[in-house]
DONU-384355 format. One record per residue (C-alpha): x, y, z. Coordinates in steps of 0.1 Angstrom, whole numbers, plus 2048, in hexadecimal, padded with zeros to 3 digits. Layout:
N
XYZ...
END
This chain:
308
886A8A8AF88AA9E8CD869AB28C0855A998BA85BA848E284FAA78ED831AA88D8823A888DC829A89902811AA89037FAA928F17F8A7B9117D1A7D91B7CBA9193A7BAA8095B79DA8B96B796A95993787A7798D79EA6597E7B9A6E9937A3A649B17A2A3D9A17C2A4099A7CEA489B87BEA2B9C77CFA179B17F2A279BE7E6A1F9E27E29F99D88049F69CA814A069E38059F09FF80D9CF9EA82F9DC9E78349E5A0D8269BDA188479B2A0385E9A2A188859B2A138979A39F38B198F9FE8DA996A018E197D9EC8DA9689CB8E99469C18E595299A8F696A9868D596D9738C39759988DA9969998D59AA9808AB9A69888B29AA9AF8C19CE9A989D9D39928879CA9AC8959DD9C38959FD9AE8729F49A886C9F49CD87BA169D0868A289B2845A1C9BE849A269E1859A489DB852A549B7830A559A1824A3599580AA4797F827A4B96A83AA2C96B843A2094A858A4594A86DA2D966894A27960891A049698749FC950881A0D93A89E9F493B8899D793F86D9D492F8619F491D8709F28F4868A178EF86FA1F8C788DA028C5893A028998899E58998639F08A48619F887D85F9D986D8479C788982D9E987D8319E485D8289BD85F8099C88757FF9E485B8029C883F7E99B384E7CC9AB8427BE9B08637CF9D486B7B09EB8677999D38797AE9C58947D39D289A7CA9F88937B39F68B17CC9E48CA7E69F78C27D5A198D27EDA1C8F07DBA269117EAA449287ECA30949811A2F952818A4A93782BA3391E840A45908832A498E583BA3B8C4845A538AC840A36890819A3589C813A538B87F6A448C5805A278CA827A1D8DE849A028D983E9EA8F081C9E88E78229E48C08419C68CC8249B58DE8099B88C48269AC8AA82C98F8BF80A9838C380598D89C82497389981A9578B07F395889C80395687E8179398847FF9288957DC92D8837C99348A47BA9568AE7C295E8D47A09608DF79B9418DB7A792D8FA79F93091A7C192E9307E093E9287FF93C94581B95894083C95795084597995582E99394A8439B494A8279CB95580A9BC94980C9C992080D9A890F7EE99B9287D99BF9217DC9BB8FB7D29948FD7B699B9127AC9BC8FD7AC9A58DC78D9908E87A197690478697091C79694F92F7AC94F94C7CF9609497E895996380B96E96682596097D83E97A9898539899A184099B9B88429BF9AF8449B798E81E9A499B8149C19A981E9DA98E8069C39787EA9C598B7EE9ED98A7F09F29687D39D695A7C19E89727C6A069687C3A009457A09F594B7AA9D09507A19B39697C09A99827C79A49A27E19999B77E19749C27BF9619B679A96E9B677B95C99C77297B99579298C9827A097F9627C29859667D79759857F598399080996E9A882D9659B383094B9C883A9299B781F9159D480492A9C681092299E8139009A27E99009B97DE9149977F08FE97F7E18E19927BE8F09947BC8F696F7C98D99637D08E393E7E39019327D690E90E7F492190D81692B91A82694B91484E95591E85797590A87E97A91687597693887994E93989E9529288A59679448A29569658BA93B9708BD9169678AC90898688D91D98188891595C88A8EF96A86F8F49808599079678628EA94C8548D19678358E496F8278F19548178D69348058F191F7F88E88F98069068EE82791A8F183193D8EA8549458F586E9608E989295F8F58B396D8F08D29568E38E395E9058DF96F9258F797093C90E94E9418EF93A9318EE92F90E8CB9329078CE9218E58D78FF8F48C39049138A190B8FA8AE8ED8E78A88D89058858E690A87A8D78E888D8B18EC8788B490D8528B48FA85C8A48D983C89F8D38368C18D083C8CF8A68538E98B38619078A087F91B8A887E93F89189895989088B97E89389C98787689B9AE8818A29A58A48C699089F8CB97A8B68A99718C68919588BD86C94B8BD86592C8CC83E91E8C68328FF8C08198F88A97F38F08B87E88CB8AD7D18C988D
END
């Protein structure tokens, strides 16, 4: 196995002087949003809040001082939000190669870019793990659903890892608004990479970009306001993960018509079975579905189907 991670990383496409001149630019950007950040604070009130302090800051660190051209090579992604070739990456490519729509849809998305230099998959080399676990998700929630992506117009995502999830939507034919709401690295690592995939995202709010990357709750709740109806809602593992207080808030903000969460049956002191279990007896109205990944034990779908 050791053979083949060399090969495909010499298979990484090479950048241009010209190239490297853009994406320097975008390496300037990031590190100046980074440098605005106020210091992290001493202390959290939340067990949950610890483990994701100690990320931040390591995120901090690596921007600043190492490459950023090559962040998904990063220790602390790599722990947090890049799969790599997990076993359980098989099945999920095998249900996308089964499609009907594989050749004319999933093929095609699944071409993983160079920006970051994500480690590739040696199930599908010109793919990567976290990019066939996001197409598989979205290949999951369609399913259930009925509804083709590219259909609505405003999609709200509560912690958007690095921006994979939003790149795919948007390269599948999502032309509406899509707002991620993060911490702020995590914000501003967003904005590097959509960018740098060829994407439309910027930091804070501007008409012109399609993607919005913010972190402060005041400016959530002015957006929620402003658009008055979310299409759809998306947590993947990142809801499940933040303390009890927060998900409160978020549960009293945001009325979408749709829902497309993923969580773990625990994390940390929280029992995320019972506290998901509230969610729905929240929105009965909703024809909620709770489905075990059955090669991922111990984590579920939760989705709601869309009114007929």
């Amino acid at each position: 196995m050791l053979f083949w991670r060399k090969l495909l990383k010499k298979l990484q496409p090479r950048h241009t002087s010209k190239a490297s001149e853009s994406r320097q630019q975008h390496i300037d950007l990031l590190r100046e949003r980074i440098r605005a950040l106020p210091p992290l604070p001493l202390s959290v009130e939340h067990r949950s809040e610890l483990e994701w302090m100690g990320n931040r800051q390591r995120l901090r660190q690596l921007i600043l001082d190492a490459d950023p051209s090559r962040f998904l090579e990063w220790d602390v992604i790599g722990k947090t939000m890049f799969v790599g070739d997990a076993p359980w990456i098989i099945p999920e490519l095998e249900s996308l190669r089964a499609s009907s729509d594989w050749q004319s849809v999933w093929a095609e998305l699944l071409i993983e870019s160079g920006w970051g230099y994500p480690e590739r998959s040696i199930f599908l080399p010109s793919s990567s793990g976290n990019l066939i676990h996001h197409a598989y998700t979205l290949f999951r929630w369609e399913a259930a659903t009925g509804k083709n992506i590219s259909q609505y117009s405003s999609i709200l995502e509560f912690g958007g890892g690095y921006g994979s999830l939003a790149r795919i939507i948007c390269k599948k034919g999502f032309k509406g608004r899509y707002v991620i709401f993060d911490l702020p690295e995590f914000s501003a690592l967003q904005e590097f990479f959509l960018n740098g995939v060829g994407g439309s995202a910027v930091c804070g709010q501007a008409p012109d970009q399609q993607v919005w990357c913010i972190s402060q709750w005041e400016e959530l709740e002015m957006i929620v306001q402003r658009m008055q109806s979310i299409d759809l809602f998306i947590a993947l593992w990142s809801l499940s993960e933040t303390p009890i207080p927060l998900r409160c808030k978020v549960r009293e903000l945001i009325h979408a018509n749709l829902y497309c969460i993923a969580f773990q049956d625990r994390f940390n002191e929280v029992d995320n079975l019972v506290d998901f279990s509230h969610w729905r007896n929240l929105m009965p109205d909703l024809h909620w579905q709770q489905v075990a990944i059955s090669h991922l034990p111990g984590n579920y779908y939760l989705w709601n189907q869309p009114e007929r």
